[in-house]
N, C-alpha and C positions, 0 to 999 in steps of 0.2 A: 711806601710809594703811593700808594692805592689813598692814604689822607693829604699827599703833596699833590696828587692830580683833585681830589675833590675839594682842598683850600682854595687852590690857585691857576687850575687849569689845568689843559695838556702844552700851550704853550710856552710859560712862566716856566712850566715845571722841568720841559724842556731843556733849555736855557739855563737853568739853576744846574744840570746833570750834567752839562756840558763843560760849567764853569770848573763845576766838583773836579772833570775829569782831566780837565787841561790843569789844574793846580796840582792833580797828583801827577800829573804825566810828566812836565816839565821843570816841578819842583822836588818830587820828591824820585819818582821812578828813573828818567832820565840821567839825573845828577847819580845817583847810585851808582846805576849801569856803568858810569862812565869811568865811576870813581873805583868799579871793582876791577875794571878794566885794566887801567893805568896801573895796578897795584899790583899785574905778574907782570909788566913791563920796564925792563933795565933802565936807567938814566942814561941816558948817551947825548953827545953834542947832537947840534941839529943835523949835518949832514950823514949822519951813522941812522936816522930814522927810517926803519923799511929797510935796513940795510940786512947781514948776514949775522949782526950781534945781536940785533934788536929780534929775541925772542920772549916768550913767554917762560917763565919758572915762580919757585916763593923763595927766590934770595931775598927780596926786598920786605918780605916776611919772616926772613934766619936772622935780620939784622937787628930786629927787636933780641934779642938774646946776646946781641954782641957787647965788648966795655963790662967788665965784673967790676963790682964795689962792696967793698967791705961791710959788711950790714947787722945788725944784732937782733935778738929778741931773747926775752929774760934770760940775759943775761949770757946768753948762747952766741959768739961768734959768727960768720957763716958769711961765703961768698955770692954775691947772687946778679944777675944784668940789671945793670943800672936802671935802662926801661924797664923792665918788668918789675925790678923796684918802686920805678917811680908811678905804674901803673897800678900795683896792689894797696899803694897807697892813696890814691885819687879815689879806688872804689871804697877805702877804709873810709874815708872822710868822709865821703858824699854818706855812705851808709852813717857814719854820726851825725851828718847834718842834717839829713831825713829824721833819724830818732828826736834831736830836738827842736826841729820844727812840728813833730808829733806832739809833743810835751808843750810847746807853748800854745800850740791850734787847737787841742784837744776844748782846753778848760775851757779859751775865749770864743769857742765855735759851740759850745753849750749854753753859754751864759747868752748871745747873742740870739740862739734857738730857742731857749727854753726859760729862762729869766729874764732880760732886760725890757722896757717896756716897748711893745710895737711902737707908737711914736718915736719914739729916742734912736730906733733900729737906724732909719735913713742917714741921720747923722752919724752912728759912728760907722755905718759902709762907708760913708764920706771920707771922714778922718784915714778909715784904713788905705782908701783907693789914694790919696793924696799923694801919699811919695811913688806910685805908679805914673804921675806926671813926667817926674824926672828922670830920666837918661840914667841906665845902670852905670854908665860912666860917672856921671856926677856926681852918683849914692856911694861908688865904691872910695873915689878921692873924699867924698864927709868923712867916710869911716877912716881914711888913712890920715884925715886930720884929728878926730878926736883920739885916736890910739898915737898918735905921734909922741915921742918923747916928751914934749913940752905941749900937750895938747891937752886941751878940755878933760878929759878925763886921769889922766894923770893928777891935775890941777886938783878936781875934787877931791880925790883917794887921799892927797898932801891933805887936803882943807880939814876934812874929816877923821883922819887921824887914822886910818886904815893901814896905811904904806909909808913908811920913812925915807923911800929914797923912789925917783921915780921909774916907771918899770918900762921896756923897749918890747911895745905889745907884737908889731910887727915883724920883732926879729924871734921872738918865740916860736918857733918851727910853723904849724899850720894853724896858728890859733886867730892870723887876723883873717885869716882865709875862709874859715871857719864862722868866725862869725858875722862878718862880708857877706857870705851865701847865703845864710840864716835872716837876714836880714832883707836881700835880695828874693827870695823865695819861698818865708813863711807864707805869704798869702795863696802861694799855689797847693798849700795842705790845707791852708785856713777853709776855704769855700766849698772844695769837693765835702770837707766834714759838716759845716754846717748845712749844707743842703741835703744830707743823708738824717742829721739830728732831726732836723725840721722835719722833717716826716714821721718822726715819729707822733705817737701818741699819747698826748700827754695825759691820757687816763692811767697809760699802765706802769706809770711813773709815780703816778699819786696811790693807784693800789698797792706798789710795793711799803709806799710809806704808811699805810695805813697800816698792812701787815705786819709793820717792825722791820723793816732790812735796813741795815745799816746801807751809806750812801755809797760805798766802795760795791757792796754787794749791788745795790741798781746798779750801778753803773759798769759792773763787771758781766750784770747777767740780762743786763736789758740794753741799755744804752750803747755799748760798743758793738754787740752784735749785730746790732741796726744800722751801726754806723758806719758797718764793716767795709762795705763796698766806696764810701766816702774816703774813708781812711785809704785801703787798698791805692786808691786813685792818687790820692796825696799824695804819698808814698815813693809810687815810681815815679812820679812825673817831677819834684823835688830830686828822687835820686838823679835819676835819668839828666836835669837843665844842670846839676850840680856836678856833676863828672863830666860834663861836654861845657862847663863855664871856661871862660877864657880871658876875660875882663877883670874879674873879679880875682884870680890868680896871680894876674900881671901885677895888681896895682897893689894888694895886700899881701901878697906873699912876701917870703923872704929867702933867703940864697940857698936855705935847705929846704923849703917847700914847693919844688917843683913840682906843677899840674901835669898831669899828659897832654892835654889840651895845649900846652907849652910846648911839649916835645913836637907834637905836628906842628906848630906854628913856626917854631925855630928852623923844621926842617924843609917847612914850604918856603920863607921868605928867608931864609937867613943863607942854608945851605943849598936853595934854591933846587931841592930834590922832589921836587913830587911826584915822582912814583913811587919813591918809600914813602912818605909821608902819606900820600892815598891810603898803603899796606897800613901803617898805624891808624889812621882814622879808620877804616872799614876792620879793622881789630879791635878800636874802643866799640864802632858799634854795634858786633855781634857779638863782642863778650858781655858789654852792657846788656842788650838783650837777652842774652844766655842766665846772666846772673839774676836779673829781675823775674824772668821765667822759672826758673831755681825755687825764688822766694817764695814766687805766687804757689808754686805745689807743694812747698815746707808748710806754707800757712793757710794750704785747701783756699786760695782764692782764685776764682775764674776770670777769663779777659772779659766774659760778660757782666761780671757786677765791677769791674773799673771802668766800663762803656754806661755803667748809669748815669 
């Protein structure tokens, strides 16, 4: 506070506090409030509102648990509610699609930091921001055209000799979904890492090579530890837009990859319910919450090094 009054004044700075305050008030605290609200309150017609039915309870919180479907895992049987099925698997995947947007932002968020030549840096920023132009709607219909049965990538796998007959990428349970997202949200892993690398210092990069460490060992005992709070940051904020994606589900999914983000959306516009549908969305996001806070004390990270 104390370098935003000596930058720019006590009036600017004013102004700037106020802006902060009404964006969290109206956009973020408000809409909550509202939305925890509506979430112990029954569905009823409009004249029954204020009425002697219209009370507070968590039925429209029991309802996640209602509808069993028959479900497997190796190999084992087992009954279980459909939501909450379709729920354990939105954070399975989001949790996959974080790990490999880890895997692809790691390498090119090094090479970008600590290899490629400063001149050259501005151009490929370029290159990466590029499809940030486009409409996640736009990007995710590319992807439903190049995985389409008769689509560009099929075509090549035929050309190349990889695949003899062509494959139906979208009906593969969550794999277009998958990598939709990945595709959608690499960049929000890519920059928190490279702006943690770049700080590093490249001397103590060059003394492990001078020592003999193989490059696995720098980069397991110097370079990721540094990176850590970059990573950290990737991480949730990937998991986090990837379990709350809803575009991206609609367009690449397929009839057994139902999102939860699905489930609220069906049950706001379709069954015209929201006040369960509030109850599931303030469920995705305190379990989301719950779950990413989990991770952060498994792997000793604090909300202060994902705030760098």
């Amino acid at each position: 506070m104390q370098e935003l009054l000596r930058r720019y004044g006590s009036g600017l700075t004013l102004i700037m506090c106020l802006l902060v305050a009404f964006w969290l008030l109206m956009l973020v605290i408000v809409p909550n409030i509202t939305l925890f609200e509506q979430s112990f309150r029954p569905y009823l017609p409009v004249s029954e509102i204020g009425g002697p039915r219209d009370v507070y309870s968590a039925n429209n919180y029991l309802k996640v648990f209602e509808g069993q479907v028959t479900s497997s895992l190796f190999g084992i049987e087992f009954e279980i509610p459909v939501r909450v099925r379709t729920f354990l698997l939105t954070i399975w995947y989001s949790m996959v699609v974080a790990v490999l947007c880890l895997m692809l932002a790691y390498p090119l968020a090094y090479y970008m930091a600590k290899i490629v030549n400063p001149k050259s840096l501005p151009t490929l920023i370029l290159l990466l921001f590029i499809p940030l132009w486009v409409s996640e709607v736009l990007r995710a219909f590319a992807w439903w055209i190049i995985l389409a049965f008769k689509g560009p990538l099929n075509a090549l796998l035929l050309a190349v000799g990889l695949i003899e007959d062509p494959i139906r990428w979208t009906n593969m349970g969550f794999t277009g979904v998958v990598i939709g997202l990945i595709y959608t949200y690499v960049l929000f892993m890519l920059f928190p890492i490279y702006n943690a690398i770049q700080s590093l210092d490249t001397n103590q990069i060059e003394a492990a090579e001078d020592l003999g460490a193989p490059w696995w060992k720098i980069h397991w005992r110097i370079v990721i530890p540094h990176a850590k709070p970059g990573i950290a940051s990737g991480c949730v904020m990937v998991f986090m837009l990837s379990a709350g994606s809803l575009l991206v589900p609609s367009i690449l999914g397929s009839t057994t990859s139902q999102w939860f983000t699905q489930t609220i959306n069906e049950t706001f516009n379709d069954a015209l319910d929201w006040n369960t549908a509030s109850a599931y969305a303030f469920l995705l996001l305190i379990l989301c919450t719950l779950f990413v806070s989990v991770a952060m004390w498994l792997f000793r990270v604090k909300l202060s090094d994902i705030a760098k």
